[in-house]
C-alpha positions as CSV (number, residue, x, y, z in Angstrom):
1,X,-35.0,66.4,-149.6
2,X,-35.4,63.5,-151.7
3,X,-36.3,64.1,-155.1
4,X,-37.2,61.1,-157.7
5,X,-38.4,62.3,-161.5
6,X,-39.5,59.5,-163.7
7,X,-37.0,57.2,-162.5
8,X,-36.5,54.0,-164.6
9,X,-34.2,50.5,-164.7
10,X,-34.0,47.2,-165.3
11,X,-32.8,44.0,-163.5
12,X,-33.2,41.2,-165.4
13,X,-36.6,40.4,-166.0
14,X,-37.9,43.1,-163.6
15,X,-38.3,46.8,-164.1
16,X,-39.1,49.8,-162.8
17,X,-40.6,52.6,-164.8
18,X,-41.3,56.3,-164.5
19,X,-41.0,56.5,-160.9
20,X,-41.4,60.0,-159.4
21,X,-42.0,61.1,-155.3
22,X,-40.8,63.5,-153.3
23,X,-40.3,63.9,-149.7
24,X,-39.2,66.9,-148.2
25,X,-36.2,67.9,-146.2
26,X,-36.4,66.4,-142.8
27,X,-39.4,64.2,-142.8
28,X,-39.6,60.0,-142.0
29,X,-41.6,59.0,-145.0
30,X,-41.9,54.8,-145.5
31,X,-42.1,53.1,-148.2
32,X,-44.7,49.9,-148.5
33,X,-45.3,47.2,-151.2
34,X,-46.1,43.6,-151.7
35,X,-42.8,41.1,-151.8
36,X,-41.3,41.5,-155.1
37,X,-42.6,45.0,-155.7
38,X,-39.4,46.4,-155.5
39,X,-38.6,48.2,-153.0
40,X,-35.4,47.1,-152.3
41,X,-34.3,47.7,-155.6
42,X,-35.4,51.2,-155.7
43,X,-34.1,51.8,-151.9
44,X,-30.4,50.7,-153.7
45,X,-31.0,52.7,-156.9
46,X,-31.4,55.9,-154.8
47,X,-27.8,54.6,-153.3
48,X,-26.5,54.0,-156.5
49,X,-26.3,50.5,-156.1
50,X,-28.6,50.4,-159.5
51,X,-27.7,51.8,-162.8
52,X,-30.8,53.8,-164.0
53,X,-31.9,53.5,-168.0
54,X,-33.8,57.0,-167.2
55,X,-35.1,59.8,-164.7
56,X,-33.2,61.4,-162.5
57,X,-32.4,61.3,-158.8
58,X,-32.2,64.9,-156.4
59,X,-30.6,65.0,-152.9
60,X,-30.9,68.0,-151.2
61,X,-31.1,69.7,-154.0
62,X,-27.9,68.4,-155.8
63,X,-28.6,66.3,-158.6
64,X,-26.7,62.8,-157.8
65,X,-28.2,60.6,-160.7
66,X,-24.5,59.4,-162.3
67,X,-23.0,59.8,-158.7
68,X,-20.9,57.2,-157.2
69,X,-22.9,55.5,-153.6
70,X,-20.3,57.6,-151.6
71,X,-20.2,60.8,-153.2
72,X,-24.5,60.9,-152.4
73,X,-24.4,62.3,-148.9
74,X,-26.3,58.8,-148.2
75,X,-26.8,56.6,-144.9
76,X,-27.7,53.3,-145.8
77,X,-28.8,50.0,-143.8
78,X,-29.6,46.9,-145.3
79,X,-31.8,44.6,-144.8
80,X,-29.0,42.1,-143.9
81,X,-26.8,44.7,-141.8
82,X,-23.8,43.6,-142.8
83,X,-21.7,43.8,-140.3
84,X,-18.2,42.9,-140.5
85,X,-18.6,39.5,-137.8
86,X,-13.6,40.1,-137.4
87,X,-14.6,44.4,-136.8
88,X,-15.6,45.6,-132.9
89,X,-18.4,47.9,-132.6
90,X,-16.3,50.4,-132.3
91,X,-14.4,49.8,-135.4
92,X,-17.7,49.6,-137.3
93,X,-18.6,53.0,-135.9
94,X,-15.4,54.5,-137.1
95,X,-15.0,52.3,-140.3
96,X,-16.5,55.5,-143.3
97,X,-14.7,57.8,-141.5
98,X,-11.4,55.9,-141.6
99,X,-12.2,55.6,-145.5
100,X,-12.5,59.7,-145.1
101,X,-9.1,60.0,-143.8
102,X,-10.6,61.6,-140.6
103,X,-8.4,62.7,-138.0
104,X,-8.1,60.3,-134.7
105,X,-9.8,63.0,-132.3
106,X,-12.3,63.1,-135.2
107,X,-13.0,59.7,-135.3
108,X,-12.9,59.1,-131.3
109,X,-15.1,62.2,-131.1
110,X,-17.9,60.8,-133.7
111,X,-17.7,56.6,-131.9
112,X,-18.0,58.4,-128.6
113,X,-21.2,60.9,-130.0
114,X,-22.7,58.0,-132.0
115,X,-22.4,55.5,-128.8
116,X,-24.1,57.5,-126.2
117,X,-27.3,58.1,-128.8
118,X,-27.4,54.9,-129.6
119,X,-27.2,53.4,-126.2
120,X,-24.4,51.1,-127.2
121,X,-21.3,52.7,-125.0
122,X,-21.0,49.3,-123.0
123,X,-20.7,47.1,-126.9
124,X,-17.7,49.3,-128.4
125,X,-15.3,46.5,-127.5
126,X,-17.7,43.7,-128.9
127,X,-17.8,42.0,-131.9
128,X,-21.0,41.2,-133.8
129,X,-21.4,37.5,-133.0
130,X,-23.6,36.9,-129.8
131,X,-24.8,40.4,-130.0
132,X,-29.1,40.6,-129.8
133,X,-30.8,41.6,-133.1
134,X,-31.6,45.3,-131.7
135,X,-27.9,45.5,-130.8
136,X,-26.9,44.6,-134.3
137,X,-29.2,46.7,-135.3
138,X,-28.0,50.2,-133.7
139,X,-24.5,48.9,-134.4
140,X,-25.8,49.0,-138.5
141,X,-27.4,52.3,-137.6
142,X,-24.6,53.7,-135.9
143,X,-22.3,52.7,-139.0
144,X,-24.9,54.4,-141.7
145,X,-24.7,57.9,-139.6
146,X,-21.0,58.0,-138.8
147,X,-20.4,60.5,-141.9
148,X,-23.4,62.4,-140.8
149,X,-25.1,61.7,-143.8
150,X,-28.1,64.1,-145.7
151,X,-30.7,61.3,-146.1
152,X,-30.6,57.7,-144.5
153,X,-32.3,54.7,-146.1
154,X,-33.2,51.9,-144.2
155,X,-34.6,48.4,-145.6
156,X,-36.4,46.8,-142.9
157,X,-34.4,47.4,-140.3
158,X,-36.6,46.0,-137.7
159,X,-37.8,43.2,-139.2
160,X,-37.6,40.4,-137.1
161,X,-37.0,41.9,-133.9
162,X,-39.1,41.0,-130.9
163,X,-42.0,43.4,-129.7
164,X,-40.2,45.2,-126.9
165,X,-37.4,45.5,-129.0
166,X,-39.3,47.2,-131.6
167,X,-40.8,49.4,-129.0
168,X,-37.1,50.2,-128.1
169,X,-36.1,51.0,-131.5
170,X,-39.2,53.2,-132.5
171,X,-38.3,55.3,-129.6
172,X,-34.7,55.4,-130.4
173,X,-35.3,56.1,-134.2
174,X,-37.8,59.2,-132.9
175,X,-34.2,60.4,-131.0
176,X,-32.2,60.0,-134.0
177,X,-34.5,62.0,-135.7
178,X,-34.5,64.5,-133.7
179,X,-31.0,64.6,-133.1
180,X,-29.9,64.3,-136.7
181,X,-32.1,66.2,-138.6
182,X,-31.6,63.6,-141.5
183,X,-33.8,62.9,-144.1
184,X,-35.3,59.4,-143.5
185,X,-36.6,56.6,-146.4
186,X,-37.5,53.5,-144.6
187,X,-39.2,50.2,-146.3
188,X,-41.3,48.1,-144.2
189,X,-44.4,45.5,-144.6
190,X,-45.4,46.3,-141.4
191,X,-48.5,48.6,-141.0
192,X,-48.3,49.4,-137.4
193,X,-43.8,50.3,-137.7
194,X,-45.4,53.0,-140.9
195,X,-48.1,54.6,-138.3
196,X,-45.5,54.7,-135.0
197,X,-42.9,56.6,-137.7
198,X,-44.2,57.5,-140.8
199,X,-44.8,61.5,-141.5
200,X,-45.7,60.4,-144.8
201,X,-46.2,56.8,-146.3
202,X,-45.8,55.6,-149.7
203,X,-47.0,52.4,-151.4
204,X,-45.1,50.8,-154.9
205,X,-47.8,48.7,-156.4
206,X,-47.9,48.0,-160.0
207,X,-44.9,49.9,-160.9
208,X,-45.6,53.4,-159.1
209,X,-44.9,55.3,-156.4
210,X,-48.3,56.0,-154.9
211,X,-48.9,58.7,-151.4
212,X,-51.5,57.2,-149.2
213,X,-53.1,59.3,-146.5
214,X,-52.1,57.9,-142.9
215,X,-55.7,57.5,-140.8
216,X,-53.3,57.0,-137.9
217,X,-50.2,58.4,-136.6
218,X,-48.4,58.0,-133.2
219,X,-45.2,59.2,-132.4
């Protein structure tokens, strides 16, 4: 579960102020909002990427507010991917886990596992130039839920992809659901990506987290 009470910061000019939503353990919720609403900002605050000036942030229970972005139990894909362009695939798969001091069978266990879900088994030896933008993509995804991670955050991660590749990918992020278990915040603009995989949708106008009712929802 994701649990945000009157969360609060400042970057600069902008701020954020008395932010509170909640979605429950295992549910897709997405999170809309004009450019510059700041969504990404709040998306990295939960990942703390931000430093808060008030409120408090719940994962799973566990209060994670003053907690360092790995010690949050959090998958996380940005809107870039950023993917290492010298690292394989397979070492991107493995990379968190390395950090974790995993064992080898551990780590060959977890690239294998996260390959065959992700329908990248035939890119482990690839690097990331040349690959397609849905490739990258599962390669970014892979990397976020190598630690098996709570709750993964995901800031439009199929933005720019072609049609049939985001017909692949809504398909495929319906399997990692379902699969995983995990806890999913995703930030879009697009209307039609919230109603293919939103269980609940948010919108962040005007400074606040607001719950909109979804007239439509296709899975």
């Amino acid at each position: 579960m994701i649990a945000v009470d009157h969360l609060s910061l400042k970057v600069g000019e902008f701020a954020l102020e008395n932010i509170t939503f909640e979605v429950p353990t295992g549910q897709y919720a997405v999170l809309m909002g004009r450019t510059g609403a700041g969504k990404t900002t709040l998306l990295e605050a939960l990942c703390g990427l931000k430093t808060l000036t008030g409120g408090t942030i719940r994962l799973h229970g566990r209060d994670v507010t003053h907690l360092k972005p790995a010690e949050r139990g959090i998958g996380y894909v940005p809107q870039d991917r950023a993917l290492f362009q010298t690292m394989t695939v397979r070492e991107h798969l493995a990379f968190a886990l390395m950090i974790q001091k995993k064992s080898r069978d551990a780590i060959r266990h977890r690239v294998a596992e996260l390959s065959r879900l992700l329908g990248i088994e035939h890119l482990l030896d690839r690097k990331p130039q040349g690959l397609s933008g849905g490739e990258a993509q599962r390669v970014a995804l892979g990397r976020a839920l190598s630690i098996q991670p709570g709750i993964l955050c995901l800031d439009e991660p199929l933005n720019a992809l072609d049609d049939d590749t985001r017909q692949e990918m809504y398909a495929l992020m319906g399997q990692v659901r379902k699969s995983t278990g995990v806890t999913i915040l995703h930030v879009t603009h697009n209307l039609d990506e919230a109603t293919r995989l939103a269980d609940l949708l948010f919108r962040l106008q005007n400074g606040k987290v607001e719950r909109n009712i979804l007239t439509t929802h296709l899975h």
